[in-house]
N, C-alpha and C positions, 0 to 999 in steps of 0.2 A: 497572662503573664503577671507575675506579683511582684510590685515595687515596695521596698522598704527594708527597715536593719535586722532583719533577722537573715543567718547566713543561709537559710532554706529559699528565700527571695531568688526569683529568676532575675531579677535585678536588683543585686545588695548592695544598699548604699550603707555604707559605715564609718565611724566616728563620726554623726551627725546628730545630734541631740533635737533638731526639731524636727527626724522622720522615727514614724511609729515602726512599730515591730511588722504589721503589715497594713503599709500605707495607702498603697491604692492597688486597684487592677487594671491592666489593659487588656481591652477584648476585640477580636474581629466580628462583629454582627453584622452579616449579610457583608456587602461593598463596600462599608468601612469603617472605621473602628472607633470606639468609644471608651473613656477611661472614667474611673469611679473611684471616688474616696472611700476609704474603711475605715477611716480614722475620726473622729469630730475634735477632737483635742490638739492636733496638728492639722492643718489647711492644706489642701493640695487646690494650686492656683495652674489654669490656664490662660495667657495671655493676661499674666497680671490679675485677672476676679477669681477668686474661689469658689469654685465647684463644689457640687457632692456629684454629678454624672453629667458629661459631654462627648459632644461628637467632637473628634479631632481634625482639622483640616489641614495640609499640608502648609508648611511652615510657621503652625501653632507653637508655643512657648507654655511646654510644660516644666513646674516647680515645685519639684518635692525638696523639703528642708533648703539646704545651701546649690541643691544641684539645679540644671538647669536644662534640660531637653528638649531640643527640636523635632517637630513631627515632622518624618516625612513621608509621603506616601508614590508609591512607584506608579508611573503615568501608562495608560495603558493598556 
């Protein structure tokens, strides 16, 4: 899944000047999922430290530009 302002983004985020054209990706690897910066000029932060690739664990705090995303992962 591709995060960022271009309207092709499976999640577009718009009217945001600190997300890139394609800002990060979310991926399912194996049991569970990992997200990765595309960008080096704009920061994608987890839990507040910027990343370039991390494991996401459930009620992680992802931030691209102004937005702010909770991970969650179904139990089970």
């Amino acid at each position: 899944m591709i995060l960022g302002s271009s309207p092709r983004s499976d999640v577009y985020l718009i009217n945001d000047d600190q997300v890139a054209e394609t800002h990060a990706v979310l991926r399912a690897a194996g049991d569970h999922c990992e997200i990765e910066a595309q960008c080096q000029d704009k920061p994608l932060l987890v839990n507040n430290a910027t990343i370039r690739l991390a494991r996401l664990r459930h009620g992680d705090q992802i931030t691209v530009g102004r937005t702010v995303f909770v991970f969650e992962q179904r139990q089970g």
